[in-house]
PyMOL commands that place a pseudoatom at each C-alpha (Angstrom):
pseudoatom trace, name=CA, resn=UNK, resi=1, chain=A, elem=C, hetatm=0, pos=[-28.294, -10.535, -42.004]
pseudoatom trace, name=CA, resn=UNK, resi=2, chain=A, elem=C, hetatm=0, pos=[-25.727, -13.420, -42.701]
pseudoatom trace, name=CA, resn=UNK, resi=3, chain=A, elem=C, hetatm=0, pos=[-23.621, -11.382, -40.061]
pseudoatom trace, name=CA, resn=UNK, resi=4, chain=A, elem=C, hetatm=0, pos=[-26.072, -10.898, -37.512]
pseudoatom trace, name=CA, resn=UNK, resi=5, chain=A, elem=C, hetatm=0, pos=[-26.538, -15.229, -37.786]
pseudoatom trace, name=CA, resn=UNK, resi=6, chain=A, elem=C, hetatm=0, pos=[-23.005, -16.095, -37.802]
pseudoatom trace, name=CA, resn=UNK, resi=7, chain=A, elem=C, hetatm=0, pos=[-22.493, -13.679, -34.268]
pseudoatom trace, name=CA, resn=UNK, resi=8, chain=A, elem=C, hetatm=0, pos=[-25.695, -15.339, -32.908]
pseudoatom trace, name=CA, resn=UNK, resi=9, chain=A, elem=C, hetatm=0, pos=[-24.460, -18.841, -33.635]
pseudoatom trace, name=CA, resn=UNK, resi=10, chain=A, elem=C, hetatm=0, pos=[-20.783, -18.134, -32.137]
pseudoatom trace, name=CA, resn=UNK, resi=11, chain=A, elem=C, hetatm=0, pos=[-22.290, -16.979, -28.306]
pseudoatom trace, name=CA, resn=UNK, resi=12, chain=A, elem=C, hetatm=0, pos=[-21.064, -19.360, -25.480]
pseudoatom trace, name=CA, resn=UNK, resi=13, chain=A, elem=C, hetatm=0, pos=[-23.123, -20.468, -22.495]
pseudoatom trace, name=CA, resn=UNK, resi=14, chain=A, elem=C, hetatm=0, pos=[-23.146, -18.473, -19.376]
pseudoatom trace, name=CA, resn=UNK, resi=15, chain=A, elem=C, hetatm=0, pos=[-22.281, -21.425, -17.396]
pseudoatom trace, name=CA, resn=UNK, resi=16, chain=A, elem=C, hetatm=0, pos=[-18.958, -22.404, -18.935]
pseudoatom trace, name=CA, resn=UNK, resi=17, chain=A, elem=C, hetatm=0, pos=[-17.917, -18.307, -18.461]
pseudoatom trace, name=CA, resn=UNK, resi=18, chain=A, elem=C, hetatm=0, pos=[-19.512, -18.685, -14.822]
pseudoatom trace, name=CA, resn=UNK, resi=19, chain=A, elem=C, hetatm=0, pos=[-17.300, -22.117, -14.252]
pseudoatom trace, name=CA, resn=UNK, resi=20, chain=A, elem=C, hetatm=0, pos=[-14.181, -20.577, -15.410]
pseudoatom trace, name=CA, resn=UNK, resi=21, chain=A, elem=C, hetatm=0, pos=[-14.058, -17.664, -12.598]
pseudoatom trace, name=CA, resn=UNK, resi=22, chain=A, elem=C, hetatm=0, pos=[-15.078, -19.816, -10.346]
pseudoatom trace, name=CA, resn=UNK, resi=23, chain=A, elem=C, hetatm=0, pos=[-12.566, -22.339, -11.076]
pseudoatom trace, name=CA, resn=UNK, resi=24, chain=A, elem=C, hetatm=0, pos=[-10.096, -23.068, -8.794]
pseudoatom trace, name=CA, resn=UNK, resi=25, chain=A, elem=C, hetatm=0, pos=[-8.569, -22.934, -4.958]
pseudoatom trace, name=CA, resn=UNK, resi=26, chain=A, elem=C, hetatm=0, pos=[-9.737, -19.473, -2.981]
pseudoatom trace, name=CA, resn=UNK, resi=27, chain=A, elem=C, hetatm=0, pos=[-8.606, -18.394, 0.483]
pseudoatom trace, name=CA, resn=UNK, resi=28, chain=A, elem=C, hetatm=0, pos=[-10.698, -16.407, 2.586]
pseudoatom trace, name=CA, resn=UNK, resi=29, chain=A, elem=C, hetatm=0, pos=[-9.255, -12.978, 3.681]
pseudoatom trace, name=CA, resn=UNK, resi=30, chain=A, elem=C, hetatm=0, pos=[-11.968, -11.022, 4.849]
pseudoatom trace, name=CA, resn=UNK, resi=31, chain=A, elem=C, hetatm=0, pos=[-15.265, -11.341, 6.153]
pseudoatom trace, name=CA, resn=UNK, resi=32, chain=A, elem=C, hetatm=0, pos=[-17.647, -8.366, 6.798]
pseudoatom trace, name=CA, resn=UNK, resi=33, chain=A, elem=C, hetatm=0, pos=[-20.760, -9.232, 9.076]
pseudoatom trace, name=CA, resn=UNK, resi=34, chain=A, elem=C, hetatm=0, pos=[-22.130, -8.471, 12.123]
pseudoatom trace, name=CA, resn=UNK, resi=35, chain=A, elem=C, hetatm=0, pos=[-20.066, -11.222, 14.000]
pseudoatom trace, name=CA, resn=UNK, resi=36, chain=A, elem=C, hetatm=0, pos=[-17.771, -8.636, 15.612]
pseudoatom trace, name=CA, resn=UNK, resi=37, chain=A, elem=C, hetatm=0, pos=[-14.692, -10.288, 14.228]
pseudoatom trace, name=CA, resn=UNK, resi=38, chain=A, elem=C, hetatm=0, pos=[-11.379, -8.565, 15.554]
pseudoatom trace, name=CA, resn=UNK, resi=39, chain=A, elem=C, hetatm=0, pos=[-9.273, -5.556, 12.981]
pseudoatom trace, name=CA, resn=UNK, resi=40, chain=A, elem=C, hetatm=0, pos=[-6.637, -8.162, 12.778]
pseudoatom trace, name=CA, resn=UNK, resi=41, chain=A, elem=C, hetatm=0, pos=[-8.402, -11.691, 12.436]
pseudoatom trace, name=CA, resn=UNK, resi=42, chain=A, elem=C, hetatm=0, pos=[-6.492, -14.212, 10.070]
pseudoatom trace, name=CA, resn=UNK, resi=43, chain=A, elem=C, hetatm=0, pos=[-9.109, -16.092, 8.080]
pseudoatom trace, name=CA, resn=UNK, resi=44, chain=A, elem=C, hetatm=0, pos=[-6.999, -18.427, 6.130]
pseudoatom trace, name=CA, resn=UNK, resi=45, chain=A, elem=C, hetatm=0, pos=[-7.477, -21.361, 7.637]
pseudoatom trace, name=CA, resn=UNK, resi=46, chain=A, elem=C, hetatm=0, pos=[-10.491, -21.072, 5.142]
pseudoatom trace, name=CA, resn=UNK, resi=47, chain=A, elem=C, hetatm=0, pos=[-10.726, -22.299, 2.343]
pseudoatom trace, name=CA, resn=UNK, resi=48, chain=A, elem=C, hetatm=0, pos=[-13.003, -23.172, -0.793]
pseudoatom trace, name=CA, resn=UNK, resi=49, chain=A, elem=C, hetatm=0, pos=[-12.486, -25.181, -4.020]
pseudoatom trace, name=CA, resn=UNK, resi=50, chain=A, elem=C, hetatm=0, pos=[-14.731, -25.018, -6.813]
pseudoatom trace, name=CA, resn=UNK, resi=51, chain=A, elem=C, hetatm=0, pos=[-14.232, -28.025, -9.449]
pseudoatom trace, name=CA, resn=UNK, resi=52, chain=A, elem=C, hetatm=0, pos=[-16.708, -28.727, -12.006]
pseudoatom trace, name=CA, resn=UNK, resi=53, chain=A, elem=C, hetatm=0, pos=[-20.335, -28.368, -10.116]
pseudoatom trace, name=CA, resn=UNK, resi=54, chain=A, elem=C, hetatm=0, pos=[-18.909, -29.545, -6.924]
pseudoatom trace, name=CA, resn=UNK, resi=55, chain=A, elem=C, hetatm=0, pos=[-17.763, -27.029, -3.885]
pseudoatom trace, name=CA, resn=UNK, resi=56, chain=A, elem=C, hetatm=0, pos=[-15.281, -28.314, -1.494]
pseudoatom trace, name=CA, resn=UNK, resi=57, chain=A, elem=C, hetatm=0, pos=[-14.918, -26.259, 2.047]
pseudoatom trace, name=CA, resn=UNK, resi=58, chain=A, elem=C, hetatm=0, pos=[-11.742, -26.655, 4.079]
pseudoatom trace, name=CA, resn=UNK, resi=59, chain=A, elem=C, hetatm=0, pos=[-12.088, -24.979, 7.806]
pseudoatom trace, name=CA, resn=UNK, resi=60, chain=A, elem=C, hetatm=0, pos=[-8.384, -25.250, 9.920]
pseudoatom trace, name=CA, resn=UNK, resi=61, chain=A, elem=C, hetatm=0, pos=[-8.513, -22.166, 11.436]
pseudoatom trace, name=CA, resn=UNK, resi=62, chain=A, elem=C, hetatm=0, pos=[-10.607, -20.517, 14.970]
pseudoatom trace, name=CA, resn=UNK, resi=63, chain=A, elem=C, hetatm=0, pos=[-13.403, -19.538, 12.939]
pseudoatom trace, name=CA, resn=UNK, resi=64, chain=A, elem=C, hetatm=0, pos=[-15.702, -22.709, 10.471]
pseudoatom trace, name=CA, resn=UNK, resi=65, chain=A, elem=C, hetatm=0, pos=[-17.872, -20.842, 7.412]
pseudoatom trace, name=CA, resn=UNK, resi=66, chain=A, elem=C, hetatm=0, pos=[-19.698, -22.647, 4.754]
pseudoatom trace, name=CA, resn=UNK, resi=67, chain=A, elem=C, hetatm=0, pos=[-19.633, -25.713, 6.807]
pseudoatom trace, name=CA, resn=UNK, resi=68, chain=A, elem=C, hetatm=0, pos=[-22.367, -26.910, 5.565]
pseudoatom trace, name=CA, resn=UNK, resi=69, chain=A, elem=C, hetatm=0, pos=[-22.248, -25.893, 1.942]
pseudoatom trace, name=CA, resn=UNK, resi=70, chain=A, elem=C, hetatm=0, pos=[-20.002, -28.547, 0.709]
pseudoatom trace, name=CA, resn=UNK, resi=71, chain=A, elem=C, hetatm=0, pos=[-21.317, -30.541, -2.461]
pseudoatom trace, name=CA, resn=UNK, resi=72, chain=A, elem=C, hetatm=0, pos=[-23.279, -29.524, -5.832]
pseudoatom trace, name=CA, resn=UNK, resi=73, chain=A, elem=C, hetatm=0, pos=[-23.867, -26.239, -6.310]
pseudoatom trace, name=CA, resn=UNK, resi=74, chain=A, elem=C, hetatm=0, pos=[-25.476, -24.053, -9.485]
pseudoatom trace, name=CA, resn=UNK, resi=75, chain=A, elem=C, hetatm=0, pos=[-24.832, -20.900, -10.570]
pseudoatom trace, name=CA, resn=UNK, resi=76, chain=A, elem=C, hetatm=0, pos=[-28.214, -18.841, -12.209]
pseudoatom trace, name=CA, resn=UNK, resi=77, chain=A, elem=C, hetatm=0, pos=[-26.355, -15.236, -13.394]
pseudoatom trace, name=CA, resn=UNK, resi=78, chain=A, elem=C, hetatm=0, pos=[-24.695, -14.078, -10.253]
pseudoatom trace, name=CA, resn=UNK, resi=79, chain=A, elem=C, hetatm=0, pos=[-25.871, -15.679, -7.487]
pseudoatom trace, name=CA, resn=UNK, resi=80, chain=A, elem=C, hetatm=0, pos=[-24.796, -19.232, -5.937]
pseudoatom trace, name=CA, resn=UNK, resi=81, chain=A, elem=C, hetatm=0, pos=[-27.042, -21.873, -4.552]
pseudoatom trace, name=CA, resn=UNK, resi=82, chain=A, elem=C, hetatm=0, pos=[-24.994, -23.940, -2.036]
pseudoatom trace, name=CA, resn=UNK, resi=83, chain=A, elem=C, hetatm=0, pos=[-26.234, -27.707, -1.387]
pseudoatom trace, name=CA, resn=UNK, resi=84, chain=A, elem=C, hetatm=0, pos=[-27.603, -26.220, 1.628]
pseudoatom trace, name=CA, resn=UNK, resi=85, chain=A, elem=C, hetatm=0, pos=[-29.777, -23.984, -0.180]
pseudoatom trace, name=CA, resn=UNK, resi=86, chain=A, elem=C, hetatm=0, pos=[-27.833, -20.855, 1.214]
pseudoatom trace, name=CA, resn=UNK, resi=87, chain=A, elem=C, hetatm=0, pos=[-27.479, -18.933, -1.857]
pseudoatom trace, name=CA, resn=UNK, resi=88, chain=A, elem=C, hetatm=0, pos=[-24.866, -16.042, -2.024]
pseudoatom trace, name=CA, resn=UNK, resi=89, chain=A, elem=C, hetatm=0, pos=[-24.385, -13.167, -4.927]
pseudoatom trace, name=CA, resn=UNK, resi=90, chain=A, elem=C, hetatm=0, pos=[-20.779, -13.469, -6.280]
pseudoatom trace, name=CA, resn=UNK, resi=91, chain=A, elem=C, hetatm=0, pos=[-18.276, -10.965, -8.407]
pseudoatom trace, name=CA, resn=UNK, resi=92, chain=A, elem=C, hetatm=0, pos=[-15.206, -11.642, -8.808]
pseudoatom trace, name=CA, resn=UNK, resi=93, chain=A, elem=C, hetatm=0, pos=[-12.975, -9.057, -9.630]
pseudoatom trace, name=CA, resn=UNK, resi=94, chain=A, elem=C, hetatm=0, pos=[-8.891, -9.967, -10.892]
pseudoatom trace, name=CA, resn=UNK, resi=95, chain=A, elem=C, hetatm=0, pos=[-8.301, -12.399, -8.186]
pseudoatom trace, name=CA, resn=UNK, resi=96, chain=A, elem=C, hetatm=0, pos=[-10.687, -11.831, -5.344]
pseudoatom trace, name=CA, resn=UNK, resi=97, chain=A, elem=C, hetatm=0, pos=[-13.769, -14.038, -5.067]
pseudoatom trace, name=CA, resn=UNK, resi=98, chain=A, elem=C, hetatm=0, pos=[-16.645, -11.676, -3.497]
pseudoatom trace, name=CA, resn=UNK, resi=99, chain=A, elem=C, hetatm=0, pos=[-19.453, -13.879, -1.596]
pseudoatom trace, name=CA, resn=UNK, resi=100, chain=A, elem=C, hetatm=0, pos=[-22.676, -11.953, -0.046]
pseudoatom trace, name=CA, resn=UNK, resi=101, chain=A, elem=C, hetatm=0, pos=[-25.029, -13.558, 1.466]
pseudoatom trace, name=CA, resn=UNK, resi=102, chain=A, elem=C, hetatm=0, pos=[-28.538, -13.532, -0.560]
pseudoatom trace, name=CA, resn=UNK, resi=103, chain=A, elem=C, hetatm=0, pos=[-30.490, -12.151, 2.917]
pseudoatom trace, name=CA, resn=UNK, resi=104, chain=A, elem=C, hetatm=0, pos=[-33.967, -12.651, 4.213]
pseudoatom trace, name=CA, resn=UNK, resi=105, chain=A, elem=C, hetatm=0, pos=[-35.401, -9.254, 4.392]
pseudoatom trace, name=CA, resn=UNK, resi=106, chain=A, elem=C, hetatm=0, pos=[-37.302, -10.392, 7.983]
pseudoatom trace, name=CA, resn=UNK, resi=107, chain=A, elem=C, hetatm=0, pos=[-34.586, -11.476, 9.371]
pseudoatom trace, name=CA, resn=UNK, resi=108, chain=A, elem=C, hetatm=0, pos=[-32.224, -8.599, 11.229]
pseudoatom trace, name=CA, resn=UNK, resi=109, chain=A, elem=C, hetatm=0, pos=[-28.863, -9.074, 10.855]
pseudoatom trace, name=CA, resn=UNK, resi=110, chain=A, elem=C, hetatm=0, pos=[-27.946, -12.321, 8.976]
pseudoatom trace, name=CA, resn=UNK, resi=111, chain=A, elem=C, hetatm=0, pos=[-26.001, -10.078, 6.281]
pseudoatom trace, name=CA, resn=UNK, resi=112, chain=A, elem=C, hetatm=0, pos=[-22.012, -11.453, 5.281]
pseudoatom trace, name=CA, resn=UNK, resi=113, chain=A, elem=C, hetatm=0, pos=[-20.327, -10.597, 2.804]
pseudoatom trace, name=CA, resn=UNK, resi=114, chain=A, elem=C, hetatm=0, pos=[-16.841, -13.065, 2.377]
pseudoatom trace, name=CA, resn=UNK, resi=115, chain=A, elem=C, hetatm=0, pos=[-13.429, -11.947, -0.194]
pseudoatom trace, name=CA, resn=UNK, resi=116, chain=A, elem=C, hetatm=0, pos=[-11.629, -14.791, -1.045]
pseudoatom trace, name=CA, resn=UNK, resi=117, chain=A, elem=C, hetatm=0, pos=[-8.284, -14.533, -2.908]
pseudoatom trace, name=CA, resn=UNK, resi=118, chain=A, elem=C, hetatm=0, pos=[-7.350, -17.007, -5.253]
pseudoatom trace, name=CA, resn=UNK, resi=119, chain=A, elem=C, hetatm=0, pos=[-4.690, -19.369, -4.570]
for i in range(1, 119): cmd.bond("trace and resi %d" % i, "trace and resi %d" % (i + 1))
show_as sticks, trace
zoom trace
């Protein structure tokens, strides 16, 4: 029983885990949507830092995403809500950052999915 307490007592906040993959400069390499990007489209001029609770977007390159997402964001389990509202499931598996858009069912087509790498 004394066990079962002293595991119970020693459990960290979801958030701080959360924070700590998030943490940090990503690059976008890929996006999958039905935007009918080209096989060989270079993304990088995207880019997205999460610090803290705040999201900053960087957009250099021919194509602008998450322009308006910038700002305080919270993280509930796996999914993001953006300052906008947009709110996007996340995974992120060794150093790719997976982003897919939380849809609206009644709405064809607004599906994206986004892999960052980190760096």
């Amino acid at each position: 029983m004394v066990l079962g307490v002293a595991l119970c007592s020693c459990t960290k906040d979801n958030d701080d885990v959360e924070g700590t993959l998030l943490e940090g400069k990503w690059e976008l390499t890929n996006v999958s949507c039905f935007c009918g990007f080209g096989v060989d489209t270079d993304f990088s001029g995207h880019k997205i830092t999460f610090e803290g609770d705040e999201l900053t977007v960087e957009n250099s390159g021919q194509f602008e995403f998450l322009t308006d997402a910038a700002g305080k964001f919270t993280v509930e389990g796996n999914v993001i809500t953006f300052v906008n509202g947009r709110q996007y499931t996340y995974e992120v598996k060794l150093n790719v950052l997976e982003l897919t858009f939380v849809d609206n069912p009644g709405i064809a087509d607004d599906e994206i999915f986004m892999a960052y790498k980190r760096g």
